[in-house]
LUMDREN-88082 format. One line per 10 residues: number of its first residue (from 1); their letters; for each residue x, y, z of N, C-alpha, C, O. Coordinates in steps of 0.001 Angstrom, whole numbers, plus 500000, padded with zeros to 6 digits. Last residue first. Layout:
// residues N
NUM	A	X,Y,Z,X,Y,Z,X,Y,Z,X,Y,Z ~ ...
// end
This chain:
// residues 257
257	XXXXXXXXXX	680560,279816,142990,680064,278770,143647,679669,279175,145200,679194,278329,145957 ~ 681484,279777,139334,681323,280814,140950,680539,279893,141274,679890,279193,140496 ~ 683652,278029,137683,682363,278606,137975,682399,278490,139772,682840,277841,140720 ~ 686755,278652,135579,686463,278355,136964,684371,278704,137174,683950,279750,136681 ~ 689303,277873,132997,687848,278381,133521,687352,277806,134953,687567,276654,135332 ~ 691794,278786,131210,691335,278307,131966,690180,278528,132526,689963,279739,132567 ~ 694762,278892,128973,693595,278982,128974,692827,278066,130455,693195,276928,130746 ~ 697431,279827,127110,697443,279341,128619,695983,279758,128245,695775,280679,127455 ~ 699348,279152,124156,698099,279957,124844,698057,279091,126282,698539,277974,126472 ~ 701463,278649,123124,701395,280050,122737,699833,280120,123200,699101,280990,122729
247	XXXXXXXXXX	702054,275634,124038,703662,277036,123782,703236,278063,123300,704114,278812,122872 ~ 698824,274885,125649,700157,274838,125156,701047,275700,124684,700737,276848,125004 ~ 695671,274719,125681,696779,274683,126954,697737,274654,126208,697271,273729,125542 ~ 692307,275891,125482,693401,275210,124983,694717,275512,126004,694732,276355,126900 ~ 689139,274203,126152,690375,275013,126265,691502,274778,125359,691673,273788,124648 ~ 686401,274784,124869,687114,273760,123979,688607,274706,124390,689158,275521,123649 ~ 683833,275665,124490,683732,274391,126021,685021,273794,125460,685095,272565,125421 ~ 683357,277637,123182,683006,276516,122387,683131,275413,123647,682470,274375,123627 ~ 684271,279664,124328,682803,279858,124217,682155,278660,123602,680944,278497,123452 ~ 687230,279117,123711,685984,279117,125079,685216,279292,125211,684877,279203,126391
237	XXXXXXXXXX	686813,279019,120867,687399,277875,121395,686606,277845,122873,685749,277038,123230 ~ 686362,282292,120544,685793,281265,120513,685485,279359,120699,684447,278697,120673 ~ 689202,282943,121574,687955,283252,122276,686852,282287,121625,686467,281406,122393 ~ 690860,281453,119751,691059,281204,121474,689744,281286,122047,689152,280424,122698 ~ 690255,283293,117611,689821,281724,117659,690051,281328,119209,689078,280806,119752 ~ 690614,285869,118492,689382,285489,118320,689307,283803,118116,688317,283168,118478 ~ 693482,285607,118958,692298,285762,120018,691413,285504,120109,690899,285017,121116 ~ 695264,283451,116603,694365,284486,116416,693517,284731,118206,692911,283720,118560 ~ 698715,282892,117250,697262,282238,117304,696489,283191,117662,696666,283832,118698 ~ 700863,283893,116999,701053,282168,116747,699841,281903,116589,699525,280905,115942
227	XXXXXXXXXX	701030,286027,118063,701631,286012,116666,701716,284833,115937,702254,284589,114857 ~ 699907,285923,120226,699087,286567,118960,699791,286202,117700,699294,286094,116579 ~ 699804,284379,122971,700493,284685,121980,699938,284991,120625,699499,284040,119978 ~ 696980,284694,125670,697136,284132,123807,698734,284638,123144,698522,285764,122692 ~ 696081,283805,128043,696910,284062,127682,696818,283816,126203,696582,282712,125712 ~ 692241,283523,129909,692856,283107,128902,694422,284394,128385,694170,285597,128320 ~ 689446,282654,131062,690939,283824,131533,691936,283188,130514,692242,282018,130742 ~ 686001,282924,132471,687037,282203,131727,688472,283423,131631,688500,284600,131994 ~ 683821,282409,134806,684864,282744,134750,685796,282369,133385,686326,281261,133468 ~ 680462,281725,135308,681516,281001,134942,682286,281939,134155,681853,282365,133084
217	XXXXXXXXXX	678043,282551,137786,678733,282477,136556,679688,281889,136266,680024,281218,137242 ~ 677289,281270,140154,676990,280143,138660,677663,280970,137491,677886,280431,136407 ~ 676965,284157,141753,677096,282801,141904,676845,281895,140750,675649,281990,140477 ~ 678338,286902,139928,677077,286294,140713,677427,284737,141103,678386,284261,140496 ~ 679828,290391,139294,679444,288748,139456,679065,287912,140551,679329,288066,141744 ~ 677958,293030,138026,679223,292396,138954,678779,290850,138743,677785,290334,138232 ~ 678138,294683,135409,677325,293740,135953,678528,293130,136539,679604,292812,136032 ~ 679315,297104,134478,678165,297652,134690,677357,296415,135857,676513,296669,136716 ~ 681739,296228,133685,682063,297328,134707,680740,297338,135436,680702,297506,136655 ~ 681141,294437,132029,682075,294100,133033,681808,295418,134394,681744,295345,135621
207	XXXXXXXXXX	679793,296109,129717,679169,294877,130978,679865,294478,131562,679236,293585,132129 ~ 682323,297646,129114,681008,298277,129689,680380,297225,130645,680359,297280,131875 ~ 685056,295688,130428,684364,296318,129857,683030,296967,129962,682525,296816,131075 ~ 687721,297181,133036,686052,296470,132350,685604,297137,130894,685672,298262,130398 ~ 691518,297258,133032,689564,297853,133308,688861,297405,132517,689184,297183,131350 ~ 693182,294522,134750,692732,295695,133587,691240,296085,133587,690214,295518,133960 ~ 695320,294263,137737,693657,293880,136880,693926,295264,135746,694496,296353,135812 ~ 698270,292898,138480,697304,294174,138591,696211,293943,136656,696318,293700,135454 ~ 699723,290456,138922,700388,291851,138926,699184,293250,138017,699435,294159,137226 ~ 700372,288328,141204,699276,289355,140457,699654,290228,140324,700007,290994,141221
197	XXXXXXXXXX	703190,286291,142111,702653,287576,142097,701786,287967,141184,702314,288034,140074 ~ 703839,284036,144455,703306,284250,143062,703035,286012,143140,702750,286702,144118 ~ 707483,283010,145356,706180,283699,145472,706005,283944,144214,706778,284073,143264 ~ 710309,281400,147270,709174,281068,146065,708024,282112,146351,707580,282142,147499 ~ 711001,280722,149236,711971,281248,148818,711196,281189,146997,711706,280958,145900 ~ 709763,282849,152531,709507,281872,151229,710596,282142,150348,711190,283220,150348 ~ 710260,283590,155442,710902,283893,154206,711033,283355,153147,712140,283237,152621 ~ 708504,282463,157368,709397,281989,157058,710673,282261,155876,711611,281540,155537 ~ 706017,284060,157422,706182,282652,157025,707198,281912,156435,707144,281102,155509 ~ 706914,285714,158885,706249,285293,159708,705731,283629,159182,705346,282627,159785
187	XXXXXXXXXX	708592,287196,157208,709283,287212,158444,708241,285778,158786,708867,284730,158945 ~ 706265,288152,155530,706967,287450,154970,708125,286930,156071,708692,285958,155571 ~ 704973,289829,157540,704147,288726,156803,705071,287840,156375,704892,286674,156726 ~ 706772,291278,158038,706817,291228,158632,705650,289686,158369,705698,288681,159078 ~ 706782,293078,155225,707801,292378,155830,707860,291316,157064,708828,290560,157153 ~ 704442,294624,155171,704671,293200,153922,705794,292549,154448,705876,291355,154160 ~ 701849,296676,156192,703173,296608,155770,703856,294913,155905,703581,294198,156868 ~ 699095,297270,154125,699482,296757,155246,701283,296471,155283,701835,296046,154269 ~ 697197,299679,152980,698234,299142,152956,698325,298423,154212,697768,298815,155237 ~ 694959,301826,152993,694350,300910,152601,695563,299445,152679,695114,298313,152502
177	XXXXXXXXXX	696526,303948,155108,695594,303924,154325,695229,302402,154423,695171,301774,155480 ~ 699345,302042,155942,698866,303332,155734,697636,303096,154621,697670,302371,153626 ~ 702142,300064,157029,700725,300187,157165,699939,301398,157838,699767,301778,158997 ~ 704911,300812,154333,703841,300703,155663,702499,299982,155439,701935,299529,154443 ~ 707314,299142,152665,705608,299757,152301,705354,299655,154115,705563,298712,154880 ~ 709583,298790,152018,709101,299816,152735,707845,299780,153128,707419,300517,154017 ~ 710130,295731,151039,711182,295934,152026,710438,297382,152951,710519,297395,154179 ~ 708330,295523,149235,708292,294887,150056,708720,295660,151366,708061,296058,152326 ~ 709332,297843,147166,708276,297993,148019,707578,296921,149130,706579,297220,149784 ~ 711525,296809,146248,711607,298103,147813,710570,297945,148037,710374,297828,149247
167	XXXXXXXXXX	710487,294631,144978,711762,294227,146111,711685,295733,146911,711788,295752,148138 ~ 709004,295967,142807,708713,295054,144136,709576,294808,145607,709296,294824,146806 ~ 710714,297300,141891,709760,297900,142258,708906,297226,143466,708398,297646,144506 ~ 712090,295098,140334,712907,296641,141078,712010,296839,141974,712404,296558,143106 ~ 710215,294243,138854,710799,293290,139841,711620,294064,140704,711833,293643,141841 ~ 709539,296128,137107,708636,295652,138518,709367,294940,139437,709189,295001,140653 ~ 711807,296444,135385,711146,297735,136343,709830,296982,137512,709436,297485,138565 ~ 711858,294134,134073,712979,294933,135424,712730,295718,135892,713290,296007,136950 ~ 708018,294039,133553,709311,293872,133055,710423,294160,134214,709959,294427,135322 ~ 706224,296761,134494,706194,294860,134058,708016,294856,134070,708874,295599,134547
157	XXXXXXXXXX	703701,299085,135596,705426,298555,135127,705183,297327,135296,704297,296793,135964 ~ 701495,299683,134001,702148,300931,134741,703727,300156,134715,704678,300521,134025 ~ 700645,297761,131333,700354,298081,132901,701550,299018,133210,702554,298950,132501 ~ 700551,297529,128949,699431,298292,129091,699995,298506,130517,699755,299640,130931 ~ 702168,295914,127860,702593,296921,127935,701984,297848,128320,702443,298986,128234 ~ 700997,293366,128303,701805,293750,129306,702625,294871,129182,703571,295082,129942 ~ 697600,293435,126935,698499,293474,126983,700150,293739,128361,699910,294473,129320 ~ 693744,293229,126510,695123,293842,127505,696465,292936,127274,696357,291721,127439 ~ 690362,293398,125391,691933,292527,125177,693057,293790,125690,693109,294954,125293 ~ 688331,294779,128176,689114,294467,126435,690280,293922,126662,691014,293899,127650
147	XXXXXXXXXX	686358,291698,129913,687205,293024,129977,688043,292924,128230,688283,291990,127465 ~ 684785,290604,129174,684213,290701,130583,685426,292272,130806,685366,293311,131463 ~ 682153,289232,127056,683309,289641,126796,683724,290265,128237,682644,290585,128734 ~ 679930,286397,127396,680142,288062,127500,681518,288703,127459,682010,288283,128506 ~ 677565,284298,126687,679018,284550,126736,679161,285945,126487,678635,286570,125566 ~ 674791,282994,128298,675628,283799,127247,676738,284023,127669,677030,283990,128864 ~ 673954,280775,130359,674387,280613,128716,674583,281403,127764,674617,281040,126588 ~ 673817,282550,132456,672586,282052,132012,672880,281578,130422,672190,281932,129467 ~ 676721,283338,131531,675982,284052,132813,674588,283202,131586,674503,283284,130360 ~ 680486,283721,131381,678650,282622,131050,678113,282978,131710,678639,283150,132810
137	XXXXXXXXXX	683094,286254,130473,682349,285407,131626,680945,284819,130759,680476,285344,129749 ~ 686095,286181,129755,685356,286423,129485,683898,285251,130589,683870,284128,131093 ~ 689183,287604,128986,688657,287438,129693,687088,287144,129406,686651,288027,128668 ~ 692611,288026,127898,691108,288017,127638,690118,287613,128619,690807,286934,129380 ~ 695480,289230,127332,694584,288882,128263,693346,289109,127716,693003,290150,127157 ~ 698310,288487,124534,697114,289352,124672,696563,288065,126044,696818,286861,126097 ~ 701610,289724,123466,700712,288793,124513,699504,289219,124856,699430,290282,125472 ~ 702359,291260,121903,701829,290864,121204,701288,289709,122154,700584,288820,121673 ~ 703685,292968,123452,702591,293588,123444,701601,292280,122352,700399,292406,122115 ~ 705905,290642,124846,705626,291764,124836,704029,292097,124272,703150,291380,124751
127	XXXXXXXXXX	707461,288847,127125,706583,289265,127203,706243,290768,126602,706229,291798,127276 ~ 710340,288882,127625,710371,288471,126433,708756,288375,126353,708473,287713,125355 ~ 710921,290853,129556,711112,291400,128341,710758,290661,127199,710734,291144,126067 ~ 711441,288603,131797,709801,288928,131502,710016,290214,130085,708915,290444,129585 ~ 713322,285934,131191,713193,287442,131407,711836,287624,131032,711204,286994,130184 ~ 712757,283210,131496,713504,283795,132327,713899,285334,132056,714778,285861,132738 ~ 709670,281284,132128,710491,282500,131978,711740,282717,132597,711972,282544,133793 ~ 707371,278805,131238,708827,279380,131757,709312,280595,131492,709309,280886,130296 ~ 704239,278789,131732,705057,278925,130873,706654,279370,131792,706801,280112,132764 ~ 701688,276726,133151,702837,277989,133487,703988,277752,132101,704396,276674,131671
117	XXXXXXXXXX	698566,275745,133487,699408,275785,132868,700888,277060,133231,700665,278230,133542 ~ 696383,276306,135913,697392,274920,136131,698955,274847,135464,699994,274412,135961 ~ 695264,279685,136812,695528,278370,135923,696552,277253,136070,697681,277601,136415 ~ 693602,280553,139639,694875,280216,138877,694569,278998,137867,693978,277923,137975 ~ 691463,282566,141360,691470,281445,140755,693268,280967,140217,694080,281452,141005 ~ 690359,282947,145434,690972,282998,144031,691424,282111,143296,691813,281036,143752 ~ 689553,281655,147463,689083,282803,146707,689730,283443,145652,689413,284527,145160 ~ 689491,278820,148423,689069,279516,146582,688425,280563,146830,687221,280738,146643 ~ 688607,279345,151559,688775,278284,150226,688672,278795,149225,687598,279355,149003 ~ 688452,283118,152711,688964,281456,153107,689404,280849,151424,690057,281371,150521
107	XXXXXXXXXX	688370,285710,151519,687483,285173,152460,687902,283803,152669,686800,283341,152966 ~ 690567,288224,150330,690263,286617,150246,689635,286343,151288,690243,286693,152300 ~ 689804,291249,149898,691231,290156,148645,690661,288737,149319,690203,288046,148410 ~ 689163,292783,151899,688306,292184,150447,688753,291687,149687,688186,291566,148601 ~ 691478,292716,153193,690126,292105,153437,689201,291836,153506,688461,291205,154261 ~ 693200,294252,151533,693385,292837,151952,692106,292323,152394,691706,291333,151782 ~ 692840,296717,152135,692266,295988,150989,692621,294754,151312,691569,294122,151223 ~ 691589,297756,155296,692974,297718,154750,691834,296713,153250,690688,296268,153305 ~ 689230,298590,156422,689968,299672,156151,690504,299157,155308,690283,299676,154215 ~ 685590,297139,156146,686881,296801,156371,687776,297988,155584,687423,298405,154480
97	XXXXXXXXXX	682876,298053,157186,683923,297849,158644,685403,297915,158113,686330,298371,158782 ~ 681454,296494,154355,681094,297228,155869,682144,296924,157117,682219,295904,157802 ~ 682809,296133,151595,682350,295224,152579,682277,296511,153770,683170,297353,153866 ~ 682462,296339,147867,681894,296615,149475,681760,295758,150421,680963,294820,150413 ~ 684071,294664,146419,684351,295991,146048,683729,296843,147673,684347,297653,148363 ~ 686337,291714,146476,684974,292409,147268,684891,294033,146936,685887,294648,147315 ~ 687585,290263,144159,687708,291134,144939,686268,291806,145334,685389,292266,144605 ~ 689691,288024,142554,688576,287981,142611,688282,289207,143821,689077,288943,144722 ~ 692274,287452,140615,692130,288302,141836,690452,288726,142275,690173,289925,142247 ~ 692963,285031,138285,691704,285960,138735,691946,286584,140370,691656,285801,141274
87	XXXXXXXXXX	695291,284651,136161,694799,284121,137191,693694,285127,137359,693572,286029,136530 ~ 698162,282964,133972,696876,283969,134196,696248,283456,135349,696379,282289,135717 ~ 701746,282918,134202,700528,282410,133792,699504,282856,133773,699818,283910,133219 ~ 705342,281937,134504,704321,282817,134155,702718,282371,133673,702576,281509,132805 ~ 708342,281808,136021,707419,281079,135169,706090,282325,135213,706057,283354,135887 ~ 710567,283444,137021,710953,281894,136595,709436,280967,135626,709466,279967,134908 ~ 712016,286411,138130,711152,285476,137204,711452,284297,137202,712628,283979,137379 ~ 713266,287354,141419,713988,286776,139956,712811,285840,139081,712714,284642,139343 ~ 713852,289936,143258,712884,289213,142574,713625,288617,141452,714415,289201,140711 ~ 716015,290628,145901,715999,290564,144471,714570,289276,144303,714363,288227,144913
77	XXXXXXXXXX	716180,290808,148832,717232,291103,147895,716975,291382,146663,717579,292323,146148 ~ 714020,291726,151160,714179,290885,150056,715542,291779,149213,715734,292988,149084 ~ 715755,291340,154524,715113,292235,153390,714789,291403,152206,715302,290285,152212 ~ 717444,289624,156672,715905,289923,156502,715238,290838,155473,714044,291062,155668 ~ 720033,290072,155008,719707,291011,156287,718305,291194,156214,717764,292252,155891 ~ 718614,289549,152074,719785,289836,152667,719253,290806,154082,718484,291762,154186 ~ 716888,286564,149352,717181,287811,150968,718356,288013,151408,719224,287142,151343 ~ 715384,285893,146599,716757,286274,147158,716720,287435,148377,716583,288658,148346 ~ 712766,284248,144976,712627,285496,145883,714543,285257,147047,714648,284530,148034 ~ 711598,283833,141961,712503,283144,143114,712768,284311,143560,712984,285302,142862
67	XXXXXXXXXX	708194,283977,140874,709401,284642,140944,710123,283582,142252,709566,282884,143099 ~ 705530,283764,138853,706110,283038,140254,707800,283101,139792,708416,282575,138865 ~ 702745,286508,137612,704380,285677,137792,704803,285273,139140,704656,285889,140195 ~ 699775,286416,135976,700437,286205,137307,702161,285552,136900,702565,284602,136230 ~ 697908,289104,134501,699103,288338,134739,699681,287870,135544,700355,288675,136187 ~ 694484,288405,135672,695575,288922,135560,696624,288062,134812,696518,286871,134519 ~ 691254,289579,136097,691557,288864,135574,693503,289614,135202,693799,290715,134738 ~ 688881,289826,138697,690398,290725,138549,691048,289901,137825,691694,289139,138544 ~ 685236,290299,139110,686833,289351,138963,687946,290421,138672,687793,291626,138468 ~ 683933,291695,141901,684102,291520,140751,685381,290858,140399,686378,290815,141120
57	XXXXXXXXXX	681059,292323,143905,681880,291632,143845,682046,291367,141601,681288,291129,140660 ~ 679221,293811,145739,679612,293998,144657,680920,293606,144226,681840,294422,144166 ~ 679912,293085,149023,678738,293334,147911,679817,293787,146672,681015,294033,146811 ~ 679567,291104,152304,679902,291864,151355,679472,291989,150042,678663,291139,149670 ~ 680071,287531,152362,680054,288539,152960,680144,289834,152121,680853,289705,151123 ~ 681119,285268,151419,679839,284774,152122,679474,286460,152772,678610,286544,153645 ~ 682153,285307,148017,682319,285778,149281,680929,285588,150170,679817,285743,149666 ~ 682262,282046,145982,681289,283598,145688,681772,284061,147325,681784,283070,148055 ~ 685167,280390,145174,684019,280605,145544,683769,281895,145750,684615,282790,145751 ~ 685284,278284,142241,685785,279381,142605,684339,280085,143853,683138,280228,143621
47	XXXXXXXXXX	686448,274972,140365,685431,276089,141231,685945,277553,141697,687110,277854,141434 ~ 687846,273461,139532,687315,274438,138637,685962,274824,139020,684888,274958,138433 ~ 691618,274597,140680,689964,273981,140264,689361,274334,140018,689414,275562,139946 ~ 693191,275930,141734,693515,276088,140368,692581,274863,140140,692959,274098,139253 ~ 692900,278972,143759,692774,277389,143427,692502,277473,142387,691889,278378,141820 ~ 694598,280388,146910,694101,280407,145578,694164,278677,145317,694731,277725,145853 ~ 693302,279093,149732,692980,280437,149355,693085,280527,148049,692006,280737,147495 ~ 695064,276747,150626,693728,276690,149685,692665,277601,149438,691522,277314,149082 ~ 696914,276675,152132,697263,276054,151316,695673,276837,149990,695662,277237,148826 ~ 698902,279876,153666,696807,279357,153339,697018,278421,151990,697244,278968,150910
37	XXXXXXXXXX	701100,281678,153591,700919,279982,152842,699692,279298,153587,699752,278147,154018 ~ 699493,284370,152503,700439,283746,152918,701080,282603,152226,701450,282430,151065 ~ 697524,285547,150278,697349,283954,151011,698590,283719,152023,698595,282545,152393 ~ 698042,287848,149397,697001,287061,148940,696499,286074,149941,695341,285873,150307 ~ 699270,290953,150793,699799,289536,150573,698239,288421,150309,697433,288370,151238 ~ 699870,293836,148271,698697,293250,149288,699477,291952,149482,700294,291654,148610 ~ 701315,296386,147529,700919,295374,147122,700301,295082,148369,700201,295848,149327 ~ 700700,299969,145568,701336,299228,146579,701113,297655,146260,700796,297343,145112 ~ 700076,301406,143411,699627,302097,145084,700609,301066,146111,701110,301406,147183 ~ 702318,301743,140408,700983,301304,141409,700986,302184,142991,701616,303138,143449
27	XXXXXXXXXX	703059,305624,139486,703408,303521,139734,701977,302683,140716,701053,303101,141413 ~ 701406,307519,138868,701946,306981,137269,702629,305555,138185,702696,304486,137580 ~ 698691,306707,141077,699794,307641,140444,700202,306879,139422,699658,305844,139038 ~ 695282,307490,141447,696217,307063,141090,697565,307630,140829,697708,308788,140436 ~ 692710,307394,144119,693716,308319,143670,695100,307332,143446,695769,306718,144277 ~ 689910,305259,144180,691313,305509,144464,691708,306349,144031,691032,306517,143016 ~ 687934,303788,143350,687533,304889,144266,688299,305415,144802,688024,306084,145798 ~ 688280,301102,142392,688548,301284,144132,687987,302761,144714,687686,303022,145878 ~ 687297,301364,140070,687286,300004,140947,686535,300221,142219,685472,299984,142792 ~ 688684,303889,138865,687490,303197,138328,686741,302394,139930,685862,302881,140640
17	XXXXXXXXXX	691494,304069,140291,690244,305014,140261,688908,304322,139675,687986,304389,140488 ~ 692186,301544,139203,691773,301962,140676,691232,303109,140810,690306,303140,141621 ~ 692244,301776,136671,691521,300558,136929,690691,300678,138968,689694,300317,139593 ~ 693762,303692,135587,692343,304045,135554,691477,302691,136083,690261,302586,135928 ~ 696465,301319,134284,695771,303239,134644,693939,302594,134316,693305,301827,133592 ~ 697228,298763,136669,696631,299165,134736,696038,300726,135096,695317,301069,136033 ~ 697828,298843,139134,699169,298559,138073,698328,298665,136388,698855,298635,135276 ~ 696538,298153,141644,696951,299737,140744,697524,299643,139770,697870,300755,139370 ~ 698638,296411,143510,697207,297578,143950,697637,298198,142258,698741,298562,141854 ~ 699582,292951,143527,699686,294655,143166,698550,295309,142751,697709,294963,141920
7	XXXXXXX	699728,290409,145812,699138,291172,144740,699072,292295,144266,698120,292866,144798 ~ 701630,287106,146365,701061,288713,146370,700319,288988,145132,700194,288405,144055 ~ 701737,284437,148152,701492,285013,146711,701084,286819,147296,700504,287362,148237 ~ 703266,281200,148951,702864,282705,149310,702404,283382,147823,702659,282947,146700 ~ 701446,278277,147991,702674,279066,148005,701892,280654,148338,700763,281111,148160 ~ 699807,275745,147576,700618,276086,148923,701502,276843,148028,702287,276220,147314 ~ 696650,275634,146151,698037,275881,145803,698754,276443,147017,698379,277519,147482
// end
């Protein structure tokens, strides 16, 4: 997938203290840039690859929004929603040498996943608690629940409050700590007038938290509108080899490779 994409540090409580070994505040930590425009860093096939480097590696199953991105005087002006979908921020938890997070965010081809399906948006308010994230991974032909059902009221900010939140924190964020500063990335590819954004992993479940992931597992990530269609049938639908794609579920699966 050729488009810039970011990713937000921090955005479900207790996911970066958990994860990262981070000190959280009540807004995320910051964002990361995913891929530039690296046509084939995220991929919406149905592979996904394992890091040739580094240890304890775990998925980051998310909300992803692709926003129209408005500039003034080289700054970003304004984030504006336009579609919406699920994806995997797949992430190196140990690698030896590296400071900034970015470089445990993507080792080359598919390091991250995306689904094909996108729903339209034009206010993310119309995302509410009754949108459920699921997640769930195959490991030697069992099916494992990989994180609890999450919502978009669960994360620190969604809605006009992120898209606020984004646009300064493009425009300020240094490079501090674990941060790299974001303007100058976006200067460098031209000032996309299109970006995806991850907007931050939810915490594990026990075997999520306890068993990282391995080569051959298989990834599943699934959007459910609840009020149209039970989770548990979704979830079993993917445990059945039986996606579903349409106006109240986005569903998709990738195996580690």
């Amino acid at each position: 997938m050729k488009c810039f994409s970011l990713g937000i540090i921090g955005n479900f409580s207790g996911h970066l203290s958990g994860a990262e070994k981070v000190t959280e505040s009540t807004l995320p930590n910051g964002v990361f840039v995913v891929n530039g425009l690296t046509e084939r860093t995220v991929s919406t096939g149905e592979k996904i690859t394992f890091p040739p480097h580094g240890t304890n590696i775990q998925a980051e199953p998310e909300f992803v929004v692709k926003f129209k991105v408005e500039y003034a005087d080289n700054k970003v002006a304004k984030f504006i929603p336009n579609a919406m979908t699920v994806g995997n921020d797949m992430t190196i938890r140990k690698l030896e040498g590296a400071q900034k997070i970015a470089e445990r965010k993507a080792w080359g081809e598919a390091s991250k996943g995306l689904a094909t399906h996108w729903w339209p948006v034009s206010e993310l308010e119309t995302f509410t608690q009754e949108y459920k994230l699921i997640s769930i991974v195959k490991r030697d032909g069992e099916y494992l629940d990989y994180t609890p059902v999450a919502d978009p009221s669960e994360l620190k900010i969604f809605y006009t409050e992120m898209c606020d939140w984004l646009t300064e924190t493009v425009n300020t964020q240094q490079s501090e700590g674990i941060l790299r500063e974001i303007l100058p990335q976006l200067e460098a590819a031209g000032y996309p007038e299109e970006i995806v954004v991850f907007c931050g992993a939810p915490n594990y479940t026990t075997w999520g938290e306890t068993h990282f992931i391995e080569p051959y597992d298989e990834i599943s990530i699934a959007l459910i509108n609840s009020k149209q269609t039970s989770v548990d049938i979704i979830s079993d639908k993917i445990k059945s080899n039986a996606l579903v794609n349409d106006d109240f579920v986005i569903s998709y699966t990738q195996q580690v490779v």
